[in-house]
N, C-alpha and C positions, 0 to 999 in steps of 0.2 A: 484406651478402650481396647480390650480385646476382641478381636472376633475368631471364631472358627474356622478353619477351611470349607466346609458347608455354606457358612454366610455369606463366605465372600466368592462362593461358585455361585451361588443364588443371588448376589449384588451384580455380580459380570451379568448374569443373564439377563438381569430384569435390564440393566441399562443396556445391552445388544437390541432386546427387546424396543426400545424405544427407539434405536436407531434407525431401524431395520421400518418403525412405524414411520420416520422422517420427521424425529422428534422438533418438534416445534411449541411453543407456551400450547396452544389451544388440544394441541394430542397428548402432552406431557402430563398424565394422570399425578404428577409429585406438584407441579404449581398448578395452582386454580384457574378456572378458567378466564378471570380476569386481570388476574396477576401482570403488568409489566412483565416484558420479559428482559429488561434492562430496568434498574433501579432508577437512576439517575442517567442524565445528558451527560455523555461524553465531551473533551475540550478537544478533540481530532483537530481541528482548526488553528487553535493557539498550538498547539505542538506543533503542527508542519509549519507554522510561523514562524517560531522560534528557531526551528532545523533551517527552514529558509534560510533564515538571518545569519545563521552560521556555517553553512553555504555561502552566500554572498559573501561573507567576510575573508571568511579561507580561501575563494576563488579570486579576490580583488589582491589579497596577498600574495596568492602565487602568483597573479598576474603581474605587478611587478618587483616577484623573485626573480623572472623571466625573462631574457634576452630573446630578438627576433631569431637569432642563428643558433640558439643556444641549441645541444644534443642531449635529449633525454632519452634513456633506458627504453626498452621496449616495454615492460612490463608499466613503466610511470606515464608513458604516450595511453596504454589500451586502458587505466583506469581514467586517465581525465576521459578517455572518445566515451566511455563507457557511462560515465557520471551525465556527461552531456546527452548521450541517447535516452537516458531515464527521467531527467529532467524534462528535456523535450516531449515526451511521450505524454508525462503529465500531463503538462501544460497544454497539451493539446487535446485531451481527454477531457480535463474539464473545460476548456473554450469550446470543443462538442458538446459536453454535455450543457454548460450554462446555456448554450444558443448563441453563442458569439463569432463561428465560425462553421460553413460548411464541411463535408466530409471530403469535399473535393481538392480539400485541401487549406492548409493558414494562408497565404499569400506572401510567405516569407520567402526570401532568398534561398535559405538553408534546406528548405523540403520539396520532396515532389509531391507531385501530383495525386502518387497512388499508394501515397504513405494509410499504412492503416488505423483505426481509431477501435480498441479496445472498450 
């Protein structure tokens, strides 16, 4: 399909327009107003399970690729500390958010006190 350069200044505008409203299903004059604004349930869950699982498996490998004295590169140290800070972050984001730990902190060895919860 073609369109004109006309069309498609007046297509930018009209969706600027909608942003600029804080386009949302219920403002979004193009779906109706009862319209789903998702179709179907995402599987967000089975997929970070699956990522999980292959995390744990690569992490149980290198763990023993790994020697206690072994000397890793700089750059291969700041991505596992890196991997673990994000993990962790999770982890502790959703045990705030389930209800399963205070903001005061997990009571794990590994954390302080005045670790933050996004």
């Amino acid at each position: 399909m073609k369109i004109t350069k006309q069309q498609l200044i007046e297509l930018i505008q009209e969706e600027m327009s909608l942003v600029k409203l804080g386009d949302t299903p219920q403002k979004n004059p193009i779906m109706g107003q009862n319209e789903p604004y998702f179709d179907h349930p995402d599987d967000e869950g089975s997929m970070a399970k699956k990522q999980l699982q292959q995390l744990s498996d690569y992490s149980n490998e290198l763990f023993g690729m790994l020697n206690d004295n072994e000397q890793l590169e700089s750059w291969v140290q700041s991505k596992i500390t890196k991997a673990v800070d994000y993990i962790s972050t999770v982890k502790h984001h959703l045990e705030y958010e389930m209800g399963e730990q205070t903001p005061e902190g997990c009571g794990c060895s590994g954390c302080s006190s005045d670790e933050s919860y996004e």
